[in-house]
KELO-306913 format. One record per atom (N, C-alpha, C): x, y, z; residue in one letter. Coordinates in steps of 0.1 Angstrom, whole numbers, plus 5000, padded with zeros to 4 digits. Each point is the difference from the previous one (the first is absolute). Layout:
# residues N
XYZA
...
//
This chain:
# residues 105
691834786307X
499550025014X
501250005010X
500350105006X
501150055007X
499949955018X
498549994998X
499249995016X
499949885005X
500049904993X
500049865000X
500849945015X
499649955009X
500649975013X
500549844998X
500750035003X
500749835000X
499949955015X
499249845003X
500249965010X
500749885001X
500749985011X
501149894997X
498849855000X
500349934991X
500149824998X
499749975015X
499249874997X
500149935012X
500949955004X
501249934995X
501349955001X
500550165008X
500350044997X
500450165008X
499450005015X
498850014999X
499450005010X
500549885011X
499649884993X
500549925007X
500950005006X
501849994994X
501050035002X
500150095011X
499550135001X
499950105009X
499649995014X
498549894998X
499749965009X
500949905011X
500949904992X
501249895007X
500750085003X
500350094993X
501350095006X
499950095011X
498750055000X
499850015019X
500049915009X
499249894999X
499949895009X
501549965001X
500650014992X
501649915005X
501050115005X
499950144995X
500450105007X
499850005016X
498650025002X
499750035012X
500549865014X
499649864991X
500749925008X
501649994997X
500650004998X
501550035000X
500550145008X
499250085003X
499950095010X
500049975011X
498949935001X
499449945010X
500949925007X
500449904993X
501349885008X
501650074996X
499950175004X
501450114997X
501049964989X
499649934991X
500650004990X
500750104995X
501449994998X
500850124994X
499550054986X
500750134993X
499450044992X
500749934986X
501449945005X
500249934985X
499349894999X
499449955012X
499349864997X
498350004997X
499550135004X
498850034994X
500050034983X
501150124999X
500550044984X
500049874992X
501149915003X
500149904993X
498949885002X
499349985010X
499149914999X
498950064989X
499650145001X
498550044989X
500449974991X
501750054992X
500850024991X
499349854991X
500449885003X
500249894998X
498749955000X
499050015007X
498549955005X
499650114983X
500050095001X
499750104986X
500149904987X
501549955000X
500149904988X
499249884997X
500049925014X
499249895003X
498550034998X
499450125003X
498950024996X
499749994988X
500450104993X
499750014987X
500249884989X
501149905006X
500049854990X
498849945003X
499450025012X
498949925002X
498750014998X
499950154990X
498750034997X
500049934986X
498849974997X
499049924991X
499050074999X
499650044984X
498850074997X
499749894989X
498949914999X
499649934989X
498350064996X
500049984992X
498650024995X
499449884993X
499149945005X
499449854996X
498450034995X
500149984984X
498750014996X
499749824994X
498750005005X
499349864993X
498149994996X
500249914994X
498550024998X
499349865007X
499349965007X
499749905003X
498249975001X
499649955001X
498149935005X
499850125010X
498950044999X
499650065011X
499949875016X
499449924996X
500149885010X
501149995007X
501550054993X
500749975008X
501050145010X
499250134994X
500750095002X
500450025014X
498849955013X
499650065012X
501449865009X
499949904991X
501149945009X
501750054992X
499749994992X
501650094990X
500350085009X
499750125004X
499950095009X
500750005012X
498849845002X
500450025015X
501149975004X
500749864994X
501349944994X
501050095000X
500050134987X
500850125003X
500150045009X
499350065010X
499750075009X
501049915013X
499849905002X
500849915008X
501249995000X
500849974985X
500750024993X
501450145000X
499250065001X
500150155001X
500650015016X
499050005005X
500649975016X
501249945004X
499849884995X
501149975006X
501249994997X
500050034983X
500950104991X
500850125011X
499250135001X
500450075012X
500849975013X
499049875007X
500950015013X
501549944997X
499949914993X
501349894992X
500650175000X
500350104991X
500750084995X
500050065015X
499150025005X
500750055014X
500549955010X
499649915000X
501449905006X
501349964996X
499850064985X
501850004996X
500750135004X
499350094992X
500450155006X
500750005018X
498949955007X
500250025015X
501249905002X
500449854994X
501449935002X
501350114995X
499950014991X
500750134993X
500250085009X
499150115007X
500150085006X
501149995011X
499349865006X
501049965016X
501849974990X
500249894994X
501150044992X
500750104999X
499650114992X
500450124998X
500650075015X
499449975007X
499950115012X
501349905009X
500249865002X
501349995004X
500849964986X
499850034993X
501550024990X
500550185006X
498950055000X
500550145000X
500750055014X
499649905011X
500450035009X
501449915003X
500249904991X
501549935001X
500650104992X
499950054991X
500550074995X
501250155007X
498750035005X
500050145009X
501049965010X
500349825005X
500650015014X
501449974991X
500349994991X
501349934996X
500750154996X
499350134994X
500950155001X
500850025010X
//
């Protein structure tokens, strides 16, 4: 099948998604273009170390499934913001390394 459409990963998506948001703010506060280039450059790597795909199978009581869940679900959460709060320390890093950088040429 020749026709087959490929759509990018959610990781892709993702990724694409930060990469506007940091684009457009690094615009925003006139950021030069080596220090946008090299801040996505770098944030690109840092992203991708920090994805995690697990797949968690179990069998448990039905009795306990609805709080199992909810546990995950919590879990999960705050999983996310944790990871987005490193991403975003990272981010500010990146952005004056790249700008010490830029002033020492």
């Amino acid at each position: 099948m020749d026709n087959i459409l490929k759509f990018p990963s959610k990781d892709i998506r993702d990724w694409e998604k930060i990469k506007t948001i940091i684009k457009e703010s690094l615009e925003h506060a006139n950021a030069t273009k080596y220090v946008t280039e090299t801040v996505l450059e770098r944030m690109k790597d840092v992203f991708d170390e920090f994805q995690f795909n697990y797949q968690i199978s179990f069998k448990c009581p039905l009795e306990y499934q609805e709080e199992l869940n909810s546990n995950l679900a919590a879990f999960m959460k705050e999983l996310h913001a944790h990871t987005s709060e490193l991403l975003f320390s990272r981010l500010i890093l990146e952005i004056k390394l790249a700008n010490l950088e830029e002033s020492r040429k």
